[in-house]
C-alpha positions as CSV (number, residue, x, y, z in Angstrom):
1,X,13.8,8.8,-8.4
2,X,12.7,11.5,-5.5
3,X,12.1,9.2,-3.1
4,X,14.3,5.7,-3.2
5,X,13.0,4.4,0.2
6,X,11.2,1.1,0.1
7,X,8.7,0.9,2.7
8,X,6.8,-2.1,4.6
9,X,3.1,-0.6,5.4
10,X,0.7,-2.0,7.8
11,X,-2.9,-1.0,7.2
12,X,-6.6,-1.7,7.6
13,X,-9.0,-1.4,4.4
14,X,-13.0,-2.4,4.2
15,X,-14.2,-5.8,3.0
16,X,-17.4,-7.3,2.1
17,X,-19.3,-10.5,2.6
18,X,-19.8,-13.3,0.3
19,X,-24.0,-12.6,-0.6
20,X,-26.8,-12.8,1.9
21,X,-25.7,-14.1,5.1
22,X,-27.9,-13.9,8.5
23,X,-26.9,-11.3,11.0
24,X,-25.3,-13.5,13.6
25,X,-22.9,-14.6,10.5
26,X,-22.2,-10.9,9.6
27,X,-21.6,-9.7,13.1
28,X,-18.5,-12.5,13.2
29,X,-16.5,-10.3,10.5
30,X,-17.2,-7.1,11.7
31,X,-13.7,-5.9,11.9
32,X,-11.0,-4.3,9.3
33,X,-9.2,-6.1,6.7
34,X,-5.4,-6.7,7.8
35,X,-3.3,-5.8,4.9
36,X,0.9,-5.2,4.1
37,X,2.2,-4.1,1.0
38,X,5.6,-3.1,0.0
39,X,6.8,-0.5,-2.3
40,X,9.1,2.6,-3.1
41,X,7.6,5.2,-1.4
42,X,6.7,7.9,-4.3
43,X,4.6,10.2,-2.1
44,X,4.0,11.0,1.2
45,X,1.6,13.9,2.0
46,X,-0.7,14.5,5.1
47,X,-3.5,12.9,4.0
48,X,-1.6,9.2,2.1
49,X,1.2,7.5,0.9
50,X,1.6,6.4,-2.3
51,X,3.9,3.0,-2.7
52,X,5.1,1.3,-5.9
53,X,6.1,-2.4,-6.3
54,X,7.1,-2.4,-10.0
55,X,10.1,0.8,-11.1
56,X,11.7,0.3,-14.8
57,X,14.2,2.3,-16.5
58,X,16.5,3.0,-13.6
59,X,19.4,2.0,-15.3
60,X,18.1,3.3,-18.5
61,X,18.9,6.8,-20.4
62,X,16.9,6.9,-22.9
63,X,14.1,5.6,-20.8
64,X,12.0,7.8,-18.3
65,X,11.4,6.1,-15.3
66,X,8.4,4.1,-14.8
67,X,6.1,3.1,-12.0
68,X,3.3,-0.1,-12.2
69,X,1.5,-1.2,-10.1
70,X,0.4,2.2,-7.6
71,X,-1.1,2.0,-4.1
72,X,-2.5,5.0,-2.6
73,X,-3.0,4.5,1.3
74,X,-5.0,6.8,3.6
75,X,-2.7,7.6,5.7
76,X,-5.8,7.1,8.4
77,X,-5.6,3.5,7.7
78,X,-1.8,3.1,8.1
79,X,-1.4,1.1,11.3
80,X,2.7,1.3,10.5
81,X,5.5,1.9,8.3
82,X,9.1,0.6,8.4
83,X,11.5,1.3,6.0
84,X,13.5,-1.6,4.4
85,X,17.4,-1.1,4.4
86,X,19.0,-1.8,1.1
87,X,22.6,-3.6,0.9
């Protein structure tokens, strides 16, 4: 693998409402969406970072290795990033 760091992110992302709401109810969510995720960090350019839970055929050699399950963060909305020691 190029990159075998796994990674904690911290971000923000959009959300939407639930259907027609007055604006007094809209103005109480008017703020980014929290998020983490956790991954092997497969790319890392200026403008994201792209983070994979799911990596098969590691051990494998007559398999090519395999990635499910891709994230690609702005790296705008990246509040944080702390990598995860492995034992």
């Amino acid at each position: 693998m190029k990159n075998n760091e796994i990674v904690l992110v911290e971000w923000v992302d959009s959300h939407s409402g639930r259907g027609w709401q007055t604006i007094d109810q809209l103005e109480g969510v008017a703020k980014p969406l929290y998020c983490k995720s956790v991954g092997w960090l497969i790319k890392e350019t200026k403008q994201c970072k792209v983070i994979v839970p799911h990596i098969a055929g590691e051990k494998n050699t007559d398999i090519m290795l395999q990635g499910c399950g891709d994230l690609t963060i702005p790296t705008k909305a990246i509040i944080q990033i702390k990598r995860i020691k492995l034992d």
